[in-house]
Structure formats: structure tokens, C-alpha cells
PASEBA-1860 file (N, C-alpha, C; in nm, 3 decimals):
! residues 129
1> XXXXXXXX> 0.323/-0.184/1.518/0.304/-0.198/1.375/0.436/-0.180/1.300 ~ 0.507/-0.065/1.348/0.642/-0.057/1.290/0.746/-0.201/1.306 ~ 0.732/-0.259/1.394/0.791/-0.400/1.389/0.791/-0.485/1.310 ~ 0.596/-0.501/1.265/0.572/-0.602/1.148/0.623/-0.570/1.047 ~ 0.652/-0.404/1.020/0.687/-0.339/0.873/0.828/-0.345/0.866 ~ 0.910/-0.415/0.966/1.020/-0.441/0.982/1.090/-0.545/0.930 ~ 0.962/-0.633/1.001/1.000/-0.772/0.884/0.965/-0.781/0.769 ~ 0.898/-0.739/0.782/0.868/-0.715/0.585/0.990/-0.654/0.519
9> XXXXXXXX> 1.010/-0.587/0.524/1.148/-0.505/0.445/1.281/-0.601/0.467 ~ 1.263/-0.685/0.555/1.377/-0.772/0.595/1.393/-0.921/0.486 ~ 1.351/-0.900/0.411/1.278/-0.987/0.255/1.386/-0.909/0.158 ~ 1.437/-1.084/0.095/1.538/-1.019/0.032/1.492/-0.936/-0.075 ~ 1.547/-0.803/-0.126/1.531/-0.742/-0.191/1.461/-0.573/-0.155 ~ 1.364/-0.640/-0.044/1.297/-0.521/0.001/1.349/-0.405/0.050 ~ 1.317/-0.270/0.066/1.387/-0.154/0.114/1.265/-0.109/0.209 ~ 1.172/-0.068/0.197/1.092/0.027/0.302/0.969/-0.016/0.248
17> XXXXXXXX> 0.881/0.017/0.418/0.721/0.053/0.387/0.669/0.141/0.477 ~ 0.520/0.134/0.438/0.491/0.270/0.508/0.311/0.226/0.430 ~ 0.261/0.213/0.605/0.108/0.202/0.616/0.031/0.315/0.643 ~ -0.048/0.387/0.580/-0.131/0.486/0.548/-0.280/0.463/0.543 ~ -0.331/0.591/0.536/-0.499/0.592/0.548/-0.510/0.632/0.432 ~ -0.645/0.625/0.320/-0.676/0.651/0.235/-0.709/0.814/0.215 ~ -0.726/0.846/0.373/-0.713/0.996/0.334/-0.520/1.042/0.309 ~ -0.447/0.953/0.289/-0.304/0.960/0.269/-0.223/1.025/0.348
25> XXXXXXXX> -0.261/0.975/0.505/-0.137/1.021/0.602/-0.120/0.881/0.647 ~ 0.039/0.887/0.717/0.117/0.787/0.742/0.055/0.734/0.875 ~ 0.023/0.614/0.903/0.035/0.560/1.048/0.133/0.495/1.120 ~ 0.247/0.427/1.008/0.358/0.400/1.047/0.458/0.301/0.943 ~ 0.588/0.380/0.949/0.644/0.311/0.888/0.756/0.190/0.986 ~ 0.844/0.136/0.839/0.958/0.050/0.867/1.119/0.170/0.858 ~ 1.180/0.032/0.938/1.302/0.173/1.004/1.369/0.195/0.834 ~ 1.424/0.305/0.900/1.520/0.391/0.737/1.415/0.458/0.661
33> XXXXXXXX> 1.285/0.459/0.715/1.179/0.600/0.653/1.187/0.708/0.778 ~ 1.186/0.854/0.710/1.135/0.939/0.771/1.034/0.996/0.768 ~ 1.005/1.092/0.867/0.860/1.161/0.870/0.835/1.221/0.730 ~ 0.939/1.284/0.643/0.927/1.363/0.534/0.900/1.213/0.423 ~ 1.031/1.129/0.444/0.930/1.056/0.336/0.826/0.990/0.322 ~ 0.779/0.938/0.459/0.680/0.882/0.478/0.548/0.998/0.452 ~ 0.529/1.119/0.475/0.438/1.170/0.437/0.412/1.188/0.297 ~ 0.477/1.195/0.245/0.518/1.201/0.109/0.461/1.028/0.051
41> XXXXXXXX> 0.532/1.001/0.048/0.487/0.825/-0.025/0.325/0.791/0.075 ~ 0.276/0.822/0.134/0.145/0.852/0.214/0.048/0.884/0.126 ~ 0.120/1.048/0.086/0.008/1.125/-0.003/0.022/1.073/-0.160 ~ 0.139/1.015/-0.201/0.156/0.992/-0.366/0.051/0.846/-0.355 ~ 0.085/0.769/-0.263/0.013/0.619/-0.278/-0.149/0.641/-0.251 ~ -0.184/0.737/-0.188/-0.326/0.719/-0.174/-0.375/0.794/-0.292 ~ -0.294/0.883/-0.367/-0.387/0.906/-0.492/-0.351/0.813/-0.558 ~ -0.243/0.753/-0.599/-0.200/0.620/-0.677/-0.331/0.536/-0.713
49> XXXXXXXX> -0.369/0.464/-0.549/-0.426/0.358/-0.547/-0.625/0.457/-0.563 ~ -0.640/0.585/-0.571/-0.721/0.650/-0.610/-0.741/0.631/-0.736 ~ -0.687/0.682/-0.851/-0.667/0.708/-0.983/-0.667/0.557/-1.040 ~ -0.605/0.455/-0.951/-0.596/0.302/-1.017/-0.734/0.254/-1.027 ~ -0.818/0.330/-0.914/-0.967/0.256/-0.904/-1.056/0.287/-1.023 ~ -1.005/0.405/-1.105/-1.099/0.416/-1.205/-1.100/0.308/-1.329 ~ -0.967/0.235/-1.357/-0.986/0.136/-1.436/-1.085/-0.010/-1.439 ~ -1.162/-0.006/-1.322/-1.231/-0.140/-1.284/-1.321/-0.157/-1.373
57> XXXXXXXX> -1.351/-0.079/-1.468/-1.465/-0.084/-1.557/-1.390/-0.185/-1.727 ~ -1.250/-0.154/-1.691/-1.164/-0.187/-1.840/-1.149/-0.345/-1.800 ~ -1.142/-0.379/-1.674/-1.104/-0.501/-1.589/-1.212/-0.571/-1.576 ~ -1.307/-0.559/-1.525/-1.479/-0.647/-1.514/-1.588/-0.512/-1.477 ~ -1.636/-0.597/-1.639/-1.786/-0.513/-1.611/-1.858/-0.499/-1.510 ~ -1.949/-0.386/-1.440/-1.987/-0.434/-1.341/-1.889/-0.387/-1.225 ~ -1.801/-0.385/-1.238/-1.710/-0.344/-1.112/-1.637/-0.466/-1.030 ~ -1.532/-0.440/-0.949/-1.472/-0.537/-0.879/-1.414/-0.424/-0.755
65> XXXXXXXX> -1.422/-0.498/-0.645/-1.307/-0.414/-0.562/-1.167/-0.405/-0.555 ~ -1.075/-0.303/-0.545/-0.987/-0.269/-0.552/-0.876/-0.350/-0.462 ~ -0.761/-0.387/-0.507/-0.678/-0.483/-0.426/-0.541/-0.448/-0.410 ~ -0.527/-0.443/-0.532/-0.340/-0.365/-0.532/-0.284/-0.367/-0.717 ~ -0.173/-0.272/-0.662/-0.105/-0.233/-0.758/0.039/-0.251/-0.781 ~ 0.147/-0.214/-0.850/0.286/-0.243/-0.884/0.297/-0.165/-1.011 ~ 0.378/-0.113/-0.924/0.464/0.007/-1.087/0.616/-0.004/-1.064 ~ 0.675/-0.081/-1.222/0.820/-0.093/-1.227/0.898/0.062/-1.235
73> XXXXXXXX> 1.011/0.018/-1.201/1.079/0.121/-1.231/1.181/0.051/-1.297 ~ 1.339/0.110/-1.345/1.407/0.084/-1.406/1.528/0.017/-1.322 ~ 1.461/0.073/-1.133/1.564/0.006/-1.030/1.483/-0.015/-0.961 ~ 1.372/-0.064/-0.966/1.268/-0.142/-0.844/1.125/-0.118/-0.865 ~ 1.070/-0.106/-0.757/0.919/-0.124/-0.793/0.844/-0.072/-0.637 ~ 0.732/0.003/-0.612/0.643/0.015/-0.566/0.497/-0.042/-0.601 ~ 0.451/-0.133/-0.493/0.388/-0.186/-0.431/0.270/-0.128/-0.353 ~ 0.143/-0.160/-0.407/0.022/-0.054/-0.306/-0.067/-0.166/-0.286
81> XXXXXXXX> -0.143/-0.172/-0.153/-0.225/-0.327/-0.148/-0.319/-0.261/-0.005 ~ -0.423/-0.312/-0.039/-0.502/-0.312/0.041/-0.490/-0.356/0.183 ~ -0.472/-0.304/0.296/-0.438/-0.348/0.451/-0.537/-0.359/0.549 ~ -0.646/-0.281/0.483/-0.773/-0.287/0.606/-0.905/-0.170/0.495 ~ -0.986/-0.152/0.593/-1.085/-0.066/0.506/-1.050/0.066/0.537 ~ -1.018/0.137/0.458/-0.940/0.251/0.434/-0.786/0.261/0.516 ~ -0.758/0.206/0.477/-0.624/0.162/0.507/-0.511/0.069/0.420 ~ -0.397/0.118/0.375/-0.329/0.065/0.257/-0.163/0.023/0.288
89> XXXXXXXX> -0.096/-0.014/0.242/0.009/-0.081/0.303/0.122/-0.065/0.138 ~ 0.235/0.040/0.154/0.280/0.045/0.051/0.427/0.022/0.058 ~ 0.485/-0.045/-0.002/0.656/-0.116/-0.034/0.757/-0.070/-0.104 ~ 0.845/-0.058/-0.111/0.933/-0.061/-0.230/1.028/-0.182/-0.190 ~ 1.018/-0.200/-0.312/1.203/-0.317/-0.350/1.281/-0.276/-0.473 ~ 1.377/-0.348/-0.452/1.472/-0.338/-0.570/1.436/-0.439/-0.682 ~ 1.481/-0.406/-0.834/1.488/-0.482/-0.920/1.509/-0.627/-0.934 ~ 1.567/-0.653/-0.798/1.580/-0.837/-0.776/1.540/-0.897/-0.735
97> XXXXXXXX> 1.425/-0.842/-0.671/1.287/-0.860/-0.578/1.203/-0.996/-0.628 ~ 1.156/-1.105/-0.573/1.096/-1.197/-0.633/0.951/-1.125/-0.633 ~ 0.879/-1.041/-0.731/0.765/-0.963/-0.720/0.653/-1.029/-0.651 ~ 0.638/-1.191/-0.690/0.498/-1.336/-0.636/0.529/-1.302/-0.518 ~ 0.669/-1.343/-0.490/0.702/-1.371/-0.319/0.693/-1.250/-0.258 ~ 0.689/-1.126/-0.277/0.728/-1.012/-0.218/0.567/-0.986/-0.176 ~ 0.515/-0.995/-0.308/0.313/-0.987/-0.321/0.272/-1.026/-0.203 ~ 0.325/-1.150/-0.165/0.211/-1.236/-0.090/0.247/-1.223/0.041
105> XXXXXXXX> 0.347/-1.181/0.062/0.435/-1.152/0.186/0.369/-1.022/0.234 ~ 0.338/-0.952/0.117/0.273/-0.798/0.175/0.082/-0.837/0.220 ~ 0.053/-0.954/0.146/-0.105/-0.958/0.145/-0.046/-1.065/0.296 ~ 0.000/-1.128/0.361/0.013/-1.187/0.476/0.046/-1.091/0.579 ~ 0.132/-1.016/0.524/0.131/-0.884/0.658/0.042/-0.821/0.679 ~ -0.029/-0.774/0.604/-0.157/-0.678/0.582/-0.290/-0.742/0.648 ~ -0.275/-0.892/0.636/-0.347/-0.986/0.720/-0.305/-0.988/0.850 ~ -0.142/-0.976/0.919/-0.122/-0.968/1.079/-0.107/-0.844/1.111
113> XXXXXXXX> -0.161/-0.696/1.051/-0.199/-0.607/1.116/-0.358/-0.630/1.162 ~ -0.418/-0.663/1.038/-0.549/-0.707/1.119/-0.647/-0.633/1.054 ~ -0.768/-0.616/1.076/-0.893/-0.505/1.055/-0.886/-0.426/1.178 ~ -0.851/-0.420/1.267/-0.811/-0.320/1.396/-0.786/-0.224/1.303 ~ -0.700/-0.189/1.211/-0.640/-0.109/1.167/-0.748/-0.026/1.034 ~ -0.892/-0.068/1.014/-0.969/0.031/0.938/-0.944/0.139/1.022 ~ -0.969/0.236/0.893/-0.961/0.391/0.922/-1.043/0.453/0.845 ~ -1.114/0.566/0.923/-1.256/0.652/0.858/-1.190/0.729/0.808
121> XXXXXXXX> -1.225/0.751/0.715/-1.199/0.915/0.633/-1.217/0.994/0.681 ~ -1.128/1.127/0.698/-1.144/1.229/0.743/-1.277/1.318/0.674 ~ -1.264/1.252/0.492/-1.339/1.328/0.439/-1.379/1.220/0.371 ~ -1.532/1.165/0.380/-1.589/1.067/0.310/-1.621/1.073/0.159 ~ -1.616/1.000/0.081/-1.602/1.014/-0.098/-1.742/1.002/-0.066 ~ -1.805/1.120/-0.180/-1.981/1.077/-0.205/-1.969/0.997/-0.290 ~ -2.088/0.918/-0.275/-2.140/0.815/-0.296/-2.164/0.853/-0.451 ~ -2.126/0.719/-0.548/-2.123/0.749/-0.663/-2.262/0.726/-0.731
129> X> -2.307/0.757/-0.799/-2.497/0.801/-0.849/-2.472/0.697/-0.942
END
């Protein structure tokens, strides 16, 4: 897996990724992450893409499922996207990043890890009433 996340970052602009479980530990990153940051961007992206899910109500009535996200910065951008069922696939690039091309490049990788790669929750969300 660390291979595919290899080529991904190998996209001009890109710097690192790092595929995680929704309970927000790392399963593996791309080279130039470590264990510290990768746990770290693990636990910030799975509440990220947590806290993002509550807006689906402002987006379509009724609800929609959750797909991905992008938050600028002032020198790049993080990237959170759906990779499998409970399983998430998160990026950074730099500011010169073609954001479309970078997008679709992450929703095509996230497609050649596969559904092999769902992951159960350690701790299952109750079911919302």
C-alpha cells in the first residue's frame, strides 16, 4: 500500500499521504511520513472528516453520504476522501497543486487500494434515532 501512496505524492505538487481507519489510526503511509506524524494526521483527519459529516443536512435534505473534503491553507492544502468503508485516504500538497487533478488522482488511488481495505471500528458509532 505504501507504494501506491508513493505514487501519489509523486504528482506534481504533492508532498505526503497517509491511509487511516475511521477509528483514526494509520495503516500506512507514503515515504517522508513518520510514525509520529502519521499518527497524528490519522487522529486530526478522522475527526476532520467526523465533524464534516454533520453538515449533510445544509448540503441535501434528507442526507447524502460523505465523500471528501479540502481545507486551504495559505501554503497548501489537505485533502480527506473516502478509500473504503471505514477507511480514508488523506494528502497534502502545496499551493501549486492542480486541486481537479490532484482530486481525482486521490479518488483513482483509493479505487487501486480496493475495498480489501474496509475496516471495522474498533468502536462502532450508535446508530442515529
Amino acid at each position: 500500500m505504501s507504494r501506491v501512496l508513493d505514487e501519489l505524492v509523486s504528482a506534481p505538487g504533492a508532498r505526503h499521504a497517509v491511509l487511516l481507519s475511521a477509528d483514526g489510526l494509520q495503516t500506512a503511509t507514503s515515504k517522508g511520513v513518520d510514525r509520529d506524524m502519521a499518527d497524528h494526521v490519522a487522529a486530526m483527519a478522522s475527526g476532520m472528516q467526523s465533524l464534516s459529516r454533520n453538515g449533510v443536512e445544509f448540503v441535501a435534505s434528507g442526507g447524502s453520504p460523505w465523500e471528501q473534503m479540502m481545507v486551504g491553507y495559505k501554503d497548501g492544502f489537505l485533502f480527506i476522501i473516502t478509500a473504503a468503508e471505514g477507511a480514508f485516504l488523506a494528502a497534502s500538497a502545496g499551493c501549486g497543486v492542480d486541486v481537479a487533478a490532484f482530486s481525482y488522482q486521490m479518488a483513482t488511488t483509493a479505487k487501486r487500494l480496493g475495498p480489501e481495505l474496509a475496516v471495522t471500528p474498533c468502536h462502532p458509532q450508535a446508530e442515529r434515532a
